[in-house]
C-alpha positions as CSV (number, residue, x, y, z in Angstrom):
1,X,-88.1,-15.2,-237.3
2,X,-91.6,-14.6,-236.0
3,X,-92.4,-16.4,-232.6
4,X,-96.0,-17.2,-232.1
5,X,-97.6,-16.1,-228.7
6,X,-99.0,-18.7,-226.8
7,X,-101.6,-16.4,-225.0
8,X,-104.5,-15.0,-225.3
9,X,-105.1,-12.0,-223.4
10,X,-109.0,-11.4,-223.7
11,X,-110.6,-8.0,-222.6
12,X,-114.0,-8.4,-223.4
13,X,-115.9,-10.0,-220.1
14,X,-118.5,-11.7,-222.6
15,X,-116.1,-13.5,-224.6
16,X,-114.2,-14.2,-221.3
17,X,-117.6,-15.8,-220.1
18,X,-118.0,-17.5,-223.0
19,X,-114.7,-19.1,-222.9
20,X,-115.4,-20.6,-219.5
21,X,-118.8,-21.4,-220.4
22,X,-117.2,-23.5,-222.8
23,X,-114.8,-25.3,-220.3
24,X,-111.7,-23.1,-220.8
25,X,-110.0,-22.1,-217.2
26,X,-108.3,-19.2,-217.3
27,X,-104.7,-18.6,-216.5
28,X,-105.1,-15.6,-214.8
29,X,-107.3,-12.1,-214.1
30,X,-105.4,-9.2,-213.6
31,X,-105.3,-5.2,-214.7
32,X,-102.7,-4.1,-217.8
33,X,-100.8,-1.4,-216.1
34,X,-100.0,0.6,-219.4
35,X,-103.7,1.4,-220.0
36,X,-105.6,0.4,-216.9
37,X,-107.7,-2.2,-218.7
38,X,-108.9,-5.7,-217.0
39,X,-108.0,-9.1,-218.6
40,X,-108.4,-12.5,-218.4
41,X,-105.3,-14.5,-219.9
42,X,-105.7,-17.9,-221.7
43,X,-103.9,-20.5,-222.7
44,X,-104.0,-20.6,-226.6
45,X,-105.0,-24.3,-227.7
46,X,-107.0,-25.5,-230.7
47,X,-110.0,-25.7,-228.2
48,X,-109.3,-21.7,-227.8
49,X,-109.1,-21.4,-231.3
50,X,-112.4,-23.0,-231.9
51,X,-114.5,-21.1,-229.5
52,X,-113.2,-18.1,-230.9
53,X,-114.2,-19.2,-234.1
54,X,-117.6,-19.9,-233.0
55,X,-117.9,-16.6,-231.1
56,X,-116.7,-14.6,-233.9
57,X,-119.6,-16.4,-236.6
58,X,-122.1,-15.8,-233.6
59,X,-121.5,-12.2,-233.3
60,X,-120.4,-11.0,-236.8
């Protein structure tokens, strides 16, 4: 059985921005130790899922 992950861990500061823009708050900021790489973690939610889906048409 597949469980679903509730996060979101987004690595791309624009999208980030543009997740807050749309009033998301993020969960946390922080740096992924395996590859060195800031992130911002979210919350997934329909309202996640629907700015993504916006972003994604915008800049496809």
């Amino acid at each position: 059985m597949k469980k679903e992950n509730n996060y979101f861990f987004c690595y791309s500061p624009d999208l980030s921005k543009e997740i807050k823009r749309n009033g998301i708050s993020y969960i946390t900021k922080s740096i992924n130790p395996k590859n060195g790489l800031y992130y911002t973690l979210f919350e997934k939610d329909d309202r996640l899922r629907e700015v993504l889906a916006q972003y994604k048409k915008q800049y496809q």
